[in-house]
N, C-alpha and C positions, 0 to 999 in steps of 0.2 A: 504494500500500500504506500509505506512511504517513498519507495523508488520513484511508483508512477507519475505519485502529485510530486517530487523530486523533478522527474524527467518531464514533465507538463511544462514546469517553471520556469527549466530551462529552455525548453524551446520556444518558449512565449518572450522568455528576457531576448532571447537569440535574435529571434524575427524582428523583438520592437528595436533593438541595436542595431540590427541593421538597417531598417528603413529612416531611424535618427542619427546614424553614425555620419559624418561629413566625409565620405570616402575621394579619392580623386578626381573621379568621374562626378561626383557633386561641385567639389571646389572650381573645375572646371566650366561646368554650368552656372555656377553662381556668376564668373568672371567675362560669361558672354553677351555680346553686347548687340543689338541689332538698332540700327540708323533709322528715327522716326519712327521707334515700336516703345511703347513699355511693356517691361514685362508683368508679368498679373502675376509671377509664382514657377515654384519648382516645387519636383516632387521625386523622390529617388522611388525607383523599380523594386520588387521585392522579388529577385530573380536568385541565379545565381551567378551571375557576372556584377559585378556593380558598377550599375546605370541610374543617370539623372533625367528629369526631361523639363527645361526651363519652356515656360509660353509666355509669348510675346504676343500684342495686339496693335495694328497701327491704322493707318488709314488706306483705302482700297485707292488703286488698283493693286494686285499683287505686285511686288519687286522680285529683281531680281536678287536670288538669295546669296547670290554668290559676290554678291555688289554690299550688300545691306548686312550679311551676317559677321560677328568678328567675334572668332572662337579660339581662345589664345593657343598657339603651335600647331592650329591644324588649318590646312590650306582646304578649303571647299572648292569642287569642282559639279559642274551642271548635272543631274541625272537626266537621259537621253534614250527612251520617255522617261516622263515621270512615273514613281511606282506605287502601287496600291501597296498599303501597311496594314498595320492591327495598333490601332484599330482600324474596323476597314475605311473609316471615313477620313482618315490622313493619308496625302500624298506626297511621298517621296517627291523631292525637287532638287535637293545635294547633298553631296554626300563626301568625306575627308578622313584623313586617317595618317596620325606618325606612329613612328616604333623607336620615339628618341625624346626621351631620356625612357620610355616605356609605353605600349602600347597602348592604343586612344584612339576611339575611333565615333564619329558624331554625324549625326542624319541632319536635315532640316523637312521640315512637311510642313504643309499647309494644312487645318484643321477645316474642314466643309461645315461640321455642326457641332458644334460646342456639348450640346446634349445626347451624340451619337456616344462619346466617353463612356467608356465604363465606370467611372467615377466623376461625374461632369464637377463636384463641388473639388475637385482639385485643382481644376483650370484660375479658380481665381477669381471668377467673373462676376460684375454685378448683372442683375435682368437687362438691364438695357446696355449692356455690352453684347450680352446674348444674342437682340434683337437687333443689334446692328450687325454682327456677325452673318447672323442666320439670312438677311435682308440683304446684304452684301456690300454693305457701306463701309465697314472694317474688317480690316483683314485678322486671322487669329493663327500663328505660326509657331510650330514647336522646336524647339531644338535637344534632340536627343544626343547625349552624351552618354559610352559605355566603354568599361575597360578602365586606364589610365588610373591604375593602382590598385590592387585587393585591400582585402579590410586588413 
């Protein structure tokens, strides 16, 4: 009995450590920066690689993300088409990656619907960011960061 609720504990402490640990792949996403976007939030991945995903929101039309995104040590290049993700409602638009000082490797997507998310209250968003989103008056952009340090 005491193992169980032991080994419950610990893997409860584990998971919430990981999703609040600043691992490198968060610090990196805290430090990125997009041109005429705020960002609304980040949220680390409860995977087993450790992943960040920073959203930015700006004004439409879309940019060019390879012009607008600035993700410290990693060079963004165009994806060529763009690529359907998971969720299925962001699309891949670029994509970058070093393996110096350690590997890192960071997507950018466009989000189509705010409440397509599987956790929409992570994005950050007041209602009427939403609806300007959904409407197409603002843009809403994620940038995934994964890799670039384990715990």
């Amino acid at each position: 009995m005491v193992f169980i609720v032991g080994s419950r504990i610990y893997t409860y402490g584990w998971d919430f450590w990981k999703l609040h640990h600043p691992t490198g792949a968060r610090q990196v996403a805290e430090k990125t920066t997009v041109s005429g976007f705020t960002r609304t939030g980040i949220y680390n991945s409860n995977g087993n690689i450790p992943a960040s995903k920073a959203i930015f929101i700006g004004p439409a039309p879309a940019p060019d993300p390879v012009a607008v995104v600035s993700i410290p040590g990693i060079q963004l290049q165009t994806v060529v088409p763009p690529q359907a993700s998971h969720p299925p409602n962001d699309t891949i638009v670029a994509h970058g990656r070093t393996i110096d000082p350690e590997p890192c490797n960071a997507s950018v997507s466009f989000i189509r619907d705010p409440l397509a998310d599987p956790i929409p209250k992570r994005l950050n968003l007041s209602p009427e960011q939403i609806d300007a989103v959904r409407s197409g008056t603002q843009i809403l952009l994620g940038v995934y960061v994964s890799g670039c340090g384990w715990y």
